[in-house]
C-alpha positions as CSV (number, residue, x, y, z in Angstrom):
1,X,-2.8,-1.2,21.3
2,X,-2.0,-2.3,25.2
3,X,-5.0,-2.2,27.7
4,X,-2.0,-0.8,30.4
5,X,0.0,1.8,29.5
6,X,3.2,2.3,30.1
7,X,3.3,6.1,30.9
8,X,0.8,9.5,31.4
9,X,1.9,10.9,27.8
10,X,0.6,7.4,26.2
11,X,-3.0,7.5,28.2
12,X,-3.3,11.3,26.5
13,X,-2.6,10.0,24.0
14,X,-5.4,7.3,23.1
15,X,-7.7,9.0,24.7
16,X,-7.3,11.8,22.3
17,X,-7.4,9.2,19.7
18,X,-10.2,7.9,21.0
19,X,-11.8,11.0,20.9
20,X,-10.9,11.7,17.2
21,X,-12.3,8.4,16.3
22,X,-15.6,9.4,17.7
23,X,-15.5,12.9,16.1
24,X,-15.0,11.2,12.8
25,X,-17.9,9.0,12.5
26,X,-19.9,11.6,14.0
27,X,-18.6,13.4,10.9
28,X,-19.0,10.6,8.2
29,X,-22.7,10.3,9.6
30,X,-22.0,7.0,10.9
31,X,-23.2,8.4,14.2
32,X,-26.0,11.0,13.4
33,X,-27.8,13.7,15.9
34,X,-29.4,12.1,19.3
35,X,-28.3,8.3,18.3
36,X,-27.1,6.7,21.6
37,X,-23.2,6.0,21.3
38,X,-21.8,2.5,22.3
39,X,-21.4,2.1,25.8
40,X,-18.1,2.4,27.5
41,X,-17.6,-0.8,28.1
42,X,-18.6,-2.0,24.5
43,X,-16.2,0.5,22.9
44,X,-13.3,0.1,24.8
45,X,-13.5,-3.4,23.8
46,X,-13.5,-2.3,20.4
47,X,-10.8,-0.3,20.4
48,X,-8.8,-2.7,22.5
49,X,-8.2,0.2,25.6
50,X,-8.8,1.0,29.2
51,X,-12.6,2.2,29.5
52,X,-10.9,4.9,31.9
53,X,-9.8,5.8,28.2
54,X,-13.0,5.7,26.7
55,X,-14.6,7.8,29.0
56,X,-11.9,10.5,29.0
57,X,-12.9,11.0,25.6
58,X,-16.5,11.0,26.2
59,X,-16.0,13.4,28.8
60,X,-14.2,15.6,26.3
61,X,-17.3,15.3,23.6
62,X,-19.2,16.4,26.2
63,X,-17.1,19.5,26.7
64,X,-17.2,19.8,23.3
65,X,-21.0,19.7,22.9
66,X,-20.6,17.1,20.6
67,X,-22.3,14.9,23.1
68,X,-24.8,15.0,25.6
69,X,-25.5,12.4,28.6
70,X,-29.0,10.7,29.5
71,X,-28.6,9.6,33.4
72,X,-28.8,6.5,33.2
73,X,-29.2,5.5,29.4
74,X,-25.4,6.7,28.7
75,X,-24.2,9.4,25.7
76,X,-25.9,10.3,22.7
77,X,-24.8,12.5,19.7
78,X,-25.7,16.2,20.0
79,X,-27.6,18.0,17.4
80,X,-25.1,20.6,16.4
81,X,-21.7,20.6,15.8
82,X,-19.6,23.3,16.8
83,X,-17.0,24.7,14.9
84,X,-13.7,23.9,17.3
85,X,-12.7,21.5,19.0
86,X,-11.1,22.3,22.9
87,X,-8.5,20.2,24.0
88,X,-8.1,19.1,28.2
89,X,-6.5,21.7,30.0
90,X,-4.5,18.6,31.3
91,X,-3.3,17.4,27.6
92,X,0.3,18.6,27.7
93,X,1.8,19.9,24.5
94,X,3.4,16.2,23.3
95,X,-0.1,15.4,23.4
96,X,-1.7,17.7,21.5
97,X,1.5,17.5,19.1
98,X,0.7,13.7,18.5
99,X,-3.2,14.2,18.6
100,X,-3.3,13.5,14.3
101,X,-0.1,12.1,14.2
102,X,0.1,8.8,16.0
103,X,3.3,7.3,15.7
104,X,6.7,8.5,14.4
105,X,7.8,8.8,10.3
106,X,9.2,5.0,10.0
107,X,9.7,3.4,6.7
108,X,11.5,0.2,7.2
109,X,12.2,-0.9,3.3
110,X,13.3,2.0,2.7
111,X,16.3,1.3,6.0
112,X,17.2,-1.7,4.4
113,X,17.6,-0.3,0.7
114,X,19.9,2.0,1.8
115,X,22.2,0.1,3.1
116,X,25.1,-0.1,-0.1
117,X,25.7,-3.9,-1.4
118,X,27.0,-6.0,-3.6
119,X,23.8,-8.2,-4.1
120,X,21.1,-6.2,-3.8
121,X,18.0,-8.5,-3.3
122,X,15.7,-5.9,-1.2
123,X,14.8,-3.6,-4.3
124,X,12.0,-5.1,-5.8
125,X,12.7,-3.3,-9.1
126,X,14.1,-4.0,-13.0
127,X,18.2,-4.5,-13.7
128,X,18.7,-0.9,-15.4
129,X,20.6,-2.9,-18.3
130,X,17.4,-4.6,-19.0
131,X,15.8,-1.0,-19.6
132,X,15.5,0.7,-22.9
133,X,18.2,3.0,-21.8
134,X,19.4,4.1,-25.5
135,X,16.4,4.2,-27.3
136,X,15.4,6.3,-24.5
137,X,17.8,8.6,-24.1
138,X,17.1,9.0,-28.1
139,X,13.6,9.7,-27.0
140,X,14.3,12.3,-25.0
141,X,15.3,14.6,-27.8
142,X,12.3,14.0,-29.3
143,X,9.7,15.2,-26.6
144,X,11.7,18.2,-26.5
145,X,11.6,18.9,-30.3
146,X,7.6,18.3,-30.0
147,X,7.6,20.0,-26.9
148,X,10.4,23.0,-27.1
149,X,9.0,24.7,-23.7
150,X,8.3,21.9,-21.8
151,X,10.7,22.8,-19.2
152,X,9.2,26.3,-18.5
153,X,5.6,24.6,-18.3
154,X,3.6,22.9,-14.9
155,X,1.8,20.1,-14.9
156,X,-2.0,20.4,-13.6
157,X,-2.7,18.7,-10.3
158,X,-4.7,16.3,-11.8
159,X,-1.5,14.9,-14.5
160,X,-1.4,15.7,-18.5
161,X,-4.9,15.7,-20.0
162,X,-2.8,14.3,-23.2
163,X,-1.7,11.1,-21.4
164,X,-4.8,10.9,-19.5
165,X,-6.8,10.8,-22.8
166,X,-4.0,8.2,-23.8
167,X,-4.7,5.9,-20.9
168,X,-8.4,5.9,-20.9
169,X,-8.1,4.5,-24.8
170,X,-5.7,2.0,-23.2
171,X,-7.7,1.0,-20.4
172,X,-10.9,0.0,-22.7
173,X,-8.3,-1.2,-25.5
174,X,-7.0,-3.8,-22.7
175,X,-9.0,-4.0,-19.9
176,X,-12.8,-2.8,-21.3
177,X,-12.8,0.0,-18.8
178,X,-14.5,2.8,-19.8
179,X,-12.9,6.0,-18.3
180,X,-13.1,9.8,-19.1
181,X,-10.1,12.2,-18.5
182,X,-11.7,13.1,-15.4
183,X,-11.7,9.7,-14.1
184,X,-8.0,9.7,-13.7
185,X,-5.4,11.1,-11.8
186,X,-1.2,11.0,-12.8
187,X,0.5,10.5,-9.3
188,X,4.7,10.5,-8.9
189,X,4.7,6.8,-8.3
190,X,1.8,4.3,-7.0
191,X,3.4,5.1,-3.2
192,X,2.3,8.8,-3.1
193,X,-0.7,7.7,-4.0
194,X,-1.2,5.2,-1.4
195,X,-0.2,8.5,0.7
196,X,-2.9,10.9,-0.4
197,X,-5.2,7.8,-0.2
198,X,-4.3,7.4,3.7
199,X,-4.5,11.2,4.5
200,X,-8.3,11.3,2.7
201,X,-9.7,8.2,4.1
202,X,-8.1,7.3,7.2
203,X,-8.0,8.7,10.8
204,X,-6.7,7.5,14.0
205,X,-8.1,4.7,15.1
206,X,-10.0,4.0,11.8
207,X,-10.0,0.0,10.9
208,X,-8.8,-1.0,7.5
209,X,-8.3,-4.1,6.5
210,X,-4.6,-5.2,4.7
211,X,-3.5,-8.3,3.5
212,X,-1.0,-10.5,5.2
213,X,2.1,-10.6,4.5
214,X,2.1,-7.4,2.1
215,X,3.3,-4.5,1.2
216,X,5.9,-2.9,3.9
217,X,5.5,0.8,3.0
218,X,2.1,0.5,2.9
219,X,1.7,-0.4,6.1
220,X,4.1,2.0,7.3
221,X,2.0,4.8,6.3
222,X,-1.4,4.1,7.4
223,X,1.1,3.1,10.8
224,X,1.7,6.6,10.7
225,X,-1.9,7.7,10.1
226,X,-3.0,5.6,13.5
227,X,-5.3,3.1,11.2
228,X,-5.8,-0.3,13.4
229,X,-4.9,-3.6,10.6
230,X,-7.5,-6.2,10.4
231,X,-5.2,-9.2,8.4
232,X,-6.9,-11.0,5.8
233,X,-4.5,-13.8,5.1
234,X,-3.2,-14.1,1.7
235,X,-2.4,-17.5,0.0
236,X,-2.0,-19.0,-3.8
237,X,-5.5,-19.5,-3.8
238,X,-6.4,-16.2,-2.9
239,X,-8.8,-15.0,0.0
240,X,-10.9,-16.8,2.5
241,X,-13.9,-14.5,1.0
242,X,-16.5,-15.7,3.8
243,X,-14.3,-14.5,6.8
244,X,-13.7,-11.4,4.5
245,X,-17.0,-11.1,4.5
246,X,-17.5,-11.8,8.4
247,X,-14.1,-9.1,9.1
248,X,-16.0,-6.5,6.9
249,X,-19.7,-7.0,8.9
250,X,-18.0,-7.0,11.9
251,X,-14.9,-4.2,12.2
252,X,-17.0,-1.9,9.3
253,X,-13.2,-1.2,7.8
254,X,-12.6,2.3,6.0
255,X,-10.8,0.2,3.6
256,X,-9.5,-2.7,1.9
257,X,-6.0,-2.5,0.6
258,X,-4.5,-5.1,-1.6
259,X,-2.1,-6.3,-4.0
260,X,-4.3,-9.3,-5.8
261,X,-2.0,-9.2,-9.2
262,X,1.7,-10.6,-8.9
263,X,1.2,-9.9,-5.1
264,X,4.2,-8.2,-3.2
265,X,5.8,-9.9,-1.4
266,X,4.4,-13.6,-2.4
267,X,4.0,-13.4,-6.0
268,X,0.3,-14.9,-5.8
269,X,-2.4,-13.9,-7.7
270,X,-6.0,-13.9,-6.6
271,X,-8.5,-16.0,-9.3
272,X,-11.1,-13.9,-10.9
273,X,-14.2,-15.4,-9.7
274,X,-13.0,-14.0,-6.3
275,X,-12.4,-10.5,-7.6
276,X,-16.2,-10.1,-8.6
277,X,-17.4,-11.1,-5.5
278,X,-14.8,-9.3,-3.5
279,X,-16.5,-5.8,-5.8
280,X,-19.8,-7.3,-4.5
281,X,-18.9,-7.1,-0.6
282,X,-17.1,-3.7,-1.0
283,X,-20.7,-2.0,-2.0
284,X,-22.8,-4.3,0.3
285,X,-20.6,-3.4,3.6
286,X,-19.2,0.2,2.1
287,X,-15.8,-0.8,2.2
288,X,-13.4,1.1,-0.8
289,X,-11.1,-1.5,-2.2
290,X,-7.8,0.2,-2.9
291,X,-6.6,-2.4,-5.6
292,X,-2.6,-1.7,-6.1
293,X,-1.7,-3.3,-9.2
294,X,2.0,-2.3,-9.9
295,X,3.8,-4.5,-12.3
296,X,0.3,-6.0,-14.6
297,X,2.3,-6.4,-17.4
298,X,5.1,-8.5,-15.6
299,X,3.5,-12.1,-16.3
300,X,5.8,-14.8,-17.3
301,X,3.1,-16.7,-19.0
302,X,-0.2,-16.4,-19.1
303,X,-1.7,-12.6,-18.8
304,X,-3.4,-12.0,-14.7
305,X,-6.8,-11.8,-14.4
306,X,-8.7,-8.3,-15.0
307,X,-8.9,-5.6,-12.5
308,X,-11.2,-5.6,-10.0
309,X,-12.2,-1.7,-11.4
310,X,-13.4,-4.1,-14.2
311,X,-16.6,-5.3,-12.0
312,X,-17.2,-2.0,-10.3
313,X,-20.2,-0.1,-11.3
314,X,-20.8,1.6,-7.6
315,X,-17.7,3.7,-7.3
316,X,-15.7,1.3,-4.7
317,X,-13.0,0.6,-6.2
318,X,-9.7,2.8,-6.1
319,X,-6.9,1.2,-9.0
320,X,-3.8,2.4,-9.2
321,X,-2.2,1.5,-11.8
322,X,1.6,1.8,-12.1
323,X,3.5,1.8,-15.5
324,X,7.1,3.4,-15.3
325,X,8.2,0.4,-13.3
326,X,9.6,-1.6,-16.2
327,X,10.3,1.1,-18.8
328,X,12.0,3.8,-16.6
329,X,11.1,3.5,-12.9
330,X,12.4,7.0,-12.4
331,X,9.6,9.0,-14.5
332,X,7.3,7.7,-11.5
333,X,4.3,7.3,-13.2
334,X,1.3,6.3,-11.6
335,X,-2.5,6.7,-12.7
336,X,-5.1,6.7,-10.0
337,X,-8.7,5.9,-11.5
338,X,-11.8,5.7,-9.2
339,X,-15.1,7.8,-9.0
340,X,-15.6,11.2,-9.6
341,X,-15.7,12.3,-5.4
342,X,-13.1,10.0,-5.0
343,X,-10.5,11.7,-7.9
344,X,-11.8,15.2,-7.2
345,X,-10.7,14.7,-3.2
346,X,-7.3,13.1,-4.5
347,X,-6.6,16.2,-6.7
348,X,-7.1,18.5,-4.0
349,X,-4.5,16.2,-1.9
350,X,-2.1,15.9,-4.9
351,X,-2.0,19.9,-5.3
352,X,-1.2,20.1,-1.9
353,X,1.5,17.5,-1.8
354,X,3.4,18.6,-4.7
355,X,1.2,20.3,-7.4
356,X,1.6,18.1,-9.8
357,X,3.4,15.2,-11.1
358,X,6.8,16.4,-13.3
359,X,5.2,17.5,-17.0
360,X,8.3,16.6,-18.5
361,X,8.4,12.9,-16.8
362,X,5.0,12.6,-18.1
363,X,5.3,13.4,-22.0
364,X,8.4,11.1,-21.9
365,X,6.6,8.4,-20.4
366,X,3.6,8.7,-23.3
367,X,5.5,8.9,-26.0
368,X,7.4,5.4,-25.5
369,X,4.7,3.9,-23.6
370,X,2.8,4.0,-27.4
371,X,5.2,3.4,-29.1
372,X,5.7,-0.1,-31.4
373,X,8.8,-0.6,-29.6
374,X,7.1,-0.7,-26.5
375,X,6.0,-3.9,-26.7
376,X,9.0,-5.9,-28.3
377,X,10.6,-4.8,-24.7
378,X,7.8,-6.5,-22.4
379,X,8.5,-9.4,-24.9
380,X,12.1,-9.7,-23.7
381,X,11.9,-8.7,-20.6
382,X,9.4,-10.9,-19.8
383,X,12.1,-13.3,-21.3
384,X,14.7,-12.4,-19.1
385,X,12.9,-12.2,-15.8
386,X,11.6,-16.0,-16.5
387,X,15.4,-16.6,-16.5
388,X,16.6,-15.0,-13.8
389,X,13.7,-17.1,-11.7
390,X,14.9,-19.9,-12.7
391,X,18.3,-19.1,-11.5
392,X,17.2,-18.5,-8.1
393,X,14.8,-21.5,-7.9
394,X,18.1,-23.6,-9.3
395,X,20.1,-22.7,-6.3
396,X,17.8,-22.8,-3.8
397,X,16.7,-26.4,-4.4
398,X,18.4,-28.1,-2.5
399,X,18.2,-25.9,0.8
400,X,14.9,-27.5,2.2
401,X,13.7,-24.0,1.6
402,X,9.8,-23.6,0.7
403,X,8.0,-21.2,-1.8
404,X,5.4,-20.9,-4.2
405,X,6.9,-20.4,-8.1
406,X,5.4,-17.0,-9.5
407,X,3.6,-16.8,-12.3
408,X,4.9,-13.2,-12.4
409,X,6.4,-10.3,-10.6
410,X,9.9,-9.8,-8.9
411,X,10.0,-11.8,-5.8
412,X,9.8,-15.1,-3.9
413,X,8.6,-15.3,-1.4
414,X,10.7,-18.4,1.0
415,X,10.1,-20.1,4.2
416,X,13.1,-20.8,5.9
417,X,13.3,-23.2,8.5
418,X,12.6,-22.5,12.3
419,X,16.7,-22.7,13.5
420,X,17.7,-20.2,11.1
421,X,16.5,-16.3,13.2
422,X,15.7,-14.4,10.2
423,X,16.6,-10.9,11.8
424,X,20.2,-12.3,12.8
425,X,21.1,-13.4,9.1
426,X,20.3,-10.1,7.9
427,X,22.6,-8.7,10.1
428,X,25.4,-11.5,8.8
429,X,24.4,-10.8,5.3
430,X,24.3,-7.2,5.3
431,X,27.9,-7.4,6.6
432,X,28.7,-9.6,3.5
433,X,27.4,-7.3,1.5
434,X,23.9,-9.2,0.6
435,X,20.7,-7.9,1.3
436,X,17.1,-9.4,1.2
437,X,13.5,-8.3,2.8
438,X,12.7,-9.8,6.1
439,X,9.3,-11.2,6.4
440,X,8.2,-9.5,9.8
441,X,8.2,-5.7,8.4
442,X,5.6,-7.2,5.6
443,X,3.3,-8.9,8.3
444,X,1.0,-6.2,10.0
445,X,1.3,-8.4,13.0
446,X,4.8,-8.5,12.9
447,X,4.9,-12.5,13.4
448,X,6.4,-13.8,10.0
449,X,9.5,-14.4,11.5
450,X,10.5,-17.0,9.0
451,X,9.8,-15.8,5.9
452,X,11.8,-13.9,3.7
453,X,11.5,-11.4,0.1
454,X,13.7,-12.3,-2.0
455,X,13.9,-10.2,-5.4
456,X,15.6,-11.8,-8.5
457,X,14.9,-8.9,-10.6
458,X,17.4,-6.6,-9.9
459,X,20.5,-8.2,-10.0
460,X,21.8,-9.5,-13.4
461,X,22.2,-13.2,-13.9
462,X,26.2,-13.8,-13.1
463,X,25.6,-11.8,-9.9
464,X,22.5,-13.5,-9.2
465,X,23.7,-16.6,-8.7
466,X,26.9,-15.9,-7.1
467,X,24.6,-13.7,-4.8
468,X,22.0,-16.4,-4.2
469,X,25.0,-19.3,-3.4
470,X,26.6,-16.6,-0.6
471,X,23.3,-16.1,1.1
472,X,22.8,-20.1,1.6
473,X,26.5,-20.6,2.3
474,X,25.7,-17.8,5.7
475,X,22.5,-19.7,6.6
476,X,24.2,-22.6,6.9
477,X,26.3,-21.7,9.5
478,X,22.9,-21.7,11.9
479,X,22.2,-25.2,11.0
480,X,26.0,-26.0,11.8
481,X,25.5,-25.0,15.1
């Protein structure tokens, strides 16, 4: 956010933030009746605006009777809170448009997945001929032989009660989780629920805190939701939990999202030591920890550490656990667990979004994810994604290039040296039909200018390395130069 703005429409519209930022923690109780609110000066720092901004939207509370002035001690929360909100008379209707929405629908993955080619290195997903495909098209028949109407039947909100009651036995079986049915909730795909998540918890203005680099999406919707990023670096030793600690005391963040298993994009995984105390600091500074944890059963050696849910006992922890991803990423299966207000606020979400995860995706999903030959195909595929890094790893060895080998997951995550402009040889390969994730749409400060995503896992292993060879053969045209 820029202390001078560029044009009338953008002053409406952070002070209108601004304002809704106040409302909010008035709301949450972080600002009760008759406390004194931080001074202009004090909150415009905070927010990083004009105090002509600030006290805009203190003018506004005041009109509002949400807030009542002192002469000369400042603005203090009102009492009672009335039942609308008026906007200025000035605010014109662009403003008022854009007062919950603050930025425009943007997801740049997605723009670069689109684009058709040859070696696809952007999608961060399994080779469909490593899936089960026969055994499940088998399968198929058979969840409609169990299940004759299954087509004519919804799903509730909340997902199958039979594959919840599946996963809670899985997730003590596993993980020593206990869960009830009612702990869960069946999403389409880990990054709705990272969506409902956003529209629950987070308001303009609000601070979260978000790894850095990490997930692009991600950080396009809580863009899109006006959330300010705090970065908490990531690196292959995990967190720096002390300035965690000082980032959490200090900006109070809604929340923590992460990706500490197999982390997208860099692979690493954070210890568990740090996970325990990381559950620790949620509860004693109130901060939920959404833990995305995608592609758990993706290790190429040794199993990740447990969940974070694991070590909760307070209800700060949010897990969402995605399975379709290497048995048929296009059931979208996700399962949200968390505490009873958090679920019950996510179903309400969910039934709004789309009522309900597909029933029929859902019964498929179950009925291979238990079955014996579920577990022979982690075994290979586990196998083949081992070779397929080494493939990449083999090629790039000689470039100068710098990474950190996974232990698991889909990507690495490279380095590239400081002549080679990252967003120019995507342009070059995109033209020769390669494609790879830029480092800057991953950084919430949009600085990684050097770094690329590059996924081995899509691609089989012929391709792969003809694939790899073409995008070092374009990069070196920079250092020829």
């Amino acid at each position: 956010m820029k202390n001078s703005l560029s044009s009338g429409k953008e002053t409406n519209l952070l002070f209108l933030q601004a304002y809704d930022y106040i409302v909010t923690r008035m709301d949450r109780g972080e600002w009760k009746a008759h406390d004194k609110l931080p001074s202009i000066r004090l909150l415009a720092q905070e927010l990083q605006v004009h105090r002509l901004t600030v006290f805009r939207a203190y003018q506004l509370l005041k009109q509002n009777e949400r807030a009542y002035v002192k002469e000369k001690s400042g603005y203090f929360v009102s009492p009672c809170k009335p039942e609308e909100h008026v906007l200025p008379e000035h605010a014109d209707a662009e403003s008022t448009r854009l007062f919950t929405s603050s930025s425009a629908l943007k997801n740049s993955l997605s723009e670069i997945q689109q684009i058709p080619v040859e070696y696809q290195f952007s999608q961060a997903l399994i080779d469909p001929n490593l899936l089960p495909n026969l055994f499940l098209s088998e399968h198929v028949k058979k969840v409609f032989d169990i299940y004759p109407k299954l087509m004519g039947t919804y799903s509730s909100a909340q997902g199958d009660e039979e594959l919840r009651e599946y996963l809670c036995r899985y997730m003590v079986r596993h993980h020593n989780i206990q869960l009830t049915v009612n702990d869960l909730l069946i999403t389409t795909g880990g990054q709705q629920a990272i969506d409902l998540i956003s529209r629950i918890y987070i308001r303009p203005l609000d601070s979260i805190l978000v790894e850095r680099p990490t997930y692009s999406a991600a950080l396009d919707i809580f863009r899109q939701k006006g959330a300010r990023f705090i970065p908490v670096e990531i690196t292959p030793d995990g967190y720096d939990l002390a300035n965690v600690e000082r980032l959490m005391e200090k900006h109070k963040p809604r929340l923590f999202y992460m990706n500490p298993t197999f982390h997208n994009p860099t692979g690493y995984t954070v210890p568990a030591a740090q996970r325990k105390q990381l559950v620790e600091l949620a509860e004693r500074y109130r901060c939920l920890l959404i833990e995305d944890d995608a592609i758990h059963e993706m290790y190429l050696d040794q199993p990740p550490p447990q969940p974070m849910l694991t070590y909760d006992t307070e209800g700060w922890v949010v897990y969402l656990r995605s399975f379709s991803k290497y048995i048929a990423p296009g059931l979208r299966i996700c399962a949200v667990m968390g505490g009873p207000s958090i679920i019950k606020s996510l179903i309400t979400a969910k039934s709004l979004a789309d009522n309900g995860t597909p029933l029929v995706n859902q019964k498929m999903f179950l009925h291979y994810f238990e079955s014996p030959r579920m577990q022979q195909h982690l075994e290979k595929l586990r196998i083949a994604l081992q070779i397929r890094k080494e493939i990449v790893e083999e090629e790039l060895a000689s470039t100068g290039w710098h990474w950190v080998s996974p232990q698991g997951g889909f990507n690495l995550w490279l380095q590239l040296p400081d002549f080679i402009p990252v967003d120019q040889l995507l342009e070059d390969c995109l033209r020769e039909s390669v494609s790879f994730v830029p480092g800057e749409i991953c950084d919430p400060l949009k600085e990684m200018r050097s770094w690329i995503r590059l996924s081995y896992s899509f691609v089989n292993e012929e391709h792969l390395r003809d694939g790899v060879r073409r995008l070092i053969k374009i990069a070196g045209r920079y250092e020829a130069q």
